[in-house]
C-alpha positions as CSV (number, residue, x, y, z in Angstrom):
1,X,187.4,183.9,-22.7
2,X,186.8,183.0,-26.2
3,X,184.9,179.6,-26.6
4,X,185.6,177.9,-29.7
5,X,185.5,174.0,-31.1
6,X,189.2,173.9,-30.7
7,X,188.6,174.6,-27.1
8,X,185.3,172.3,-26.6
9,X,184.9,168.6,-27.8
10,X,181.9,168.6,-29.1
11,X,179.9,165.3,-30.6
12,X,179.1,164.7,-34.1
13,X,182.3,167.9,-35.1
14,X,179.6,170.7,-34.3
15,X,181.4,173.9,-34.9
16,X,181.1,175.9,-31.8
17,X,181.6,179.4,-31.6
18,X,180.8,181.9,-28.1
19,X,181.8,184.1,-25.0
20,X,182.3,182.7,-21.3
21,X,183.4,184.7,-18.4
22,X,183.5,184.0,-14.5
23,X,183.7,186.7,-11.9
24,X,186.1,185.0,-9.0
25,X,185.7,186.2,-5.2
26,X,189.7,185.7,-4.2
27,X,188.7,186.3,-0.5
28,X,186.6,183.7,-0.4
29,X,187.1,181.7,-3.3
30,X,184.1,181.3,-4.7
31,X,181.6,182.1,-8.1
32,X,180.5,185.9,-7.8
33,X,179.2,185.4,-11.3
34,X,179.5,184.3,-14.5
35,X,178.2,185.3,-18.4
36,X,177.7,183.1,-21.5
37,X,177.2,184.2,-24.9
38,X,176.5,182.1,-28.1
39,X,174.0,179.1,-29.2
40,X,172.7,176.7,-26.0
41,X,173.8,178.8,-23.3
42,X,170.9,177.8,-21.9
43,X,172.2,174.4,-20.8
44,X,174.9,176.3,-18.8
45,X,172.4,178.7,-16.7
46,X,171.2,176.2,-13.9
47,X,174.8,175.2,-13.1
48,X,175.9,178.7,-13.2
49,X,173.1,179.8,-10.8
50,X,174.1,177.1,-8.2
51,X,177.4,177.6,-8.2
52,X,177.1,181.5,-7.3
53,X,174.0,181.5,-5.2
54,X,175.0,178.4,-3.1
55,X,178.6,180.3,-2.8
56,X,180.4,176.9,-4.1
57,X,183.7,177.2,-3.6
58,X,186.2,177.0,-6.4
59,X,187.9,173.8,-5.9
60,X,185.1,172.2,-5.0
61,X,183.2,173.2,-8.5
62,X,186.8,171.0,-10.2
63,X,184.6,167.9,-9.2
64,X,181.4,168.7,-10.6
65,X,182.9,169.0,-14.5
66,X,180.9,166.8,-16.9
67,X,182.3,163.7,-17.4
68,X,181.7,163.8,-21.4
69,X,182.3,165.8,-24.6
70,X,179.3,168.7,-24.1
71,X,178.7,172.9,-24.2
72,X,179.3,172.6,-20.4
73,X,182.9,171.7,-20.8
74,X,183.3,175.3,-20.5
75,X,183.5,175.3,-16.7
76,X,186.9,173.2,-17.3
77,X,187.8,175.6,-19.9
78,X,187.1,178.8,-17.2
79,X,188.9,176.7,-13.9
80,X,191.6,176.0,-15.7
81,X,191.7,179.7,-16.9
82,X,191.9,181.4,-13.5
83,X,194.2,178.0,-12.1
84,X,197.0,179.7,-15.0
């Protein structure tokens, strides 16, 4: 999925250009992995560590969105993708 500012709120009208993809298990519902390309990936790692290593399922990781305009509104971005 193509990440772009007109997908992402981003503060101060940073222009915002990358790559996101998640890997879904449909058996089980969960994370099997996810890649990020692009500037301050970095802050998306940890979260995308936990959510395939501690097997979180998929609605449960609907709850864990950041609450304000950041990079990591990309998990919204990739839920909402695979909800259609």
């Amino acid at each position: 999925m193509p990440v772009s500012q007109d997908s992402l709120l981003l503060t101060a009208q940073e222009r915002y250009r990358g790559q996101a993809r998640m890997l879904i298990d449909l058996d089980r519902d969960t994370v099997a992995g996810v890649t990020f390309a692009g500037p301050g990936v970095g802050e998306l790692l940890h979260s995308a560590t936990i959510a395939v290593a501690g097997e979180v399922p998929i609605d449960r990781l609907w709850h864990a969105v950041p609450a304000f305009p950041t990079i990591s509104e990309v998990w919204l971005r990739l839920l909402e993708a695979h909800r259609g």
